[in-house]
C-alpha positions, 0 to 999 in steps of 0.5 A, a space after each residue: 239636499 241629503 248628505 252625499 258621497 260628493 259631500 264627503 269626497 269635497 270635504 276630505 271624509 272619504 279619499 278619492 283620485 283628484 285630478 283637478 281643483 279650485 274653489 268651484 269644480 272638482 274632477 276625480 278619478 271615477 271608481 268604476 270606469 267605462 272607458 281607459 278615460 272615465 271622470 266626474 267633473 263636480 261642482 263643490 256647490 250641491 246641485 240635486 240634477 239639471 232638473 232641480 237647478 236654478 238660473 243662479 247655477 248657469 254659469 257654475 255649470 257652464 264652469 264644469 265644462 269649461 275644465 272638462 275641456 281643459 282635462 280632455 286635453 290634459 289627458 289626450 282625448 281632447 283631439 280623439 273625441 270624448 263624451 260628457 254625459 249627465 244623468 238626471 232623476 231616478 230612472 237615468 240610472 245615477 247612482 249619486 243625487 248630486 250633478 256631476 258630468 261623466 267625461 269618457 273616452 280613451 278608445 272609440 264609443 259608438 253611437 250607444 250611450 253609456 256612463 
């Protein structure tokens, strides 16, 4: 998997909005929100996508939403509702080849799908 801008944010290259860390998951500011609440939830091992992942990935995605639950509560939409979306592959619109879930909310958002 090539270099990505998710590589260099976990190593310390490029600064970004830190909300969350362990030695997992990582959860940042996203830098074009959609929504008053809009964050990436990345995993620090690179996946491509969900199309490209492996068993042996299971629990380590099942992990990124586990803390995205626990930054809805953090930062309020936990009880208003929120949305977690992930892109996968080239026609999904995803800007990044490497997973990561979307958590927006913050005001309501229809039934149109955006991230």
């Amino acid at each position: 998997m090539e270099d990505t801008l998710f590589d260099k944010i976990i190593r310390r290259e490029i600064p970004a909005d830190i909300l969350y860390e362990d030695d997992e998951v990582m959860v940042l500011r996203d830098i074009h929100p959609v929504a008053p609440v809009h964050v990436l939830i990345i995993p620090k091992c690179p996946i491509e996508s969900i199309a490209k992942m492996e068993d042996k990935d299971a629990l380590l995605v099942g992990r990124m939403h586990l803390v995205a639950r626990d930054i809805a509560v953090k930062l309020g939409v936990a009880e208003t509702g929120y949305r977690l979306v992930t892109n996968s592959g080239d026609n999904s619109g995803r800007e990044v080849k490497y997973l990561h879930l979307h958590l927006i909310g913050g005001k309501f958002l229809g039934s149109k799908i955006v991230a």
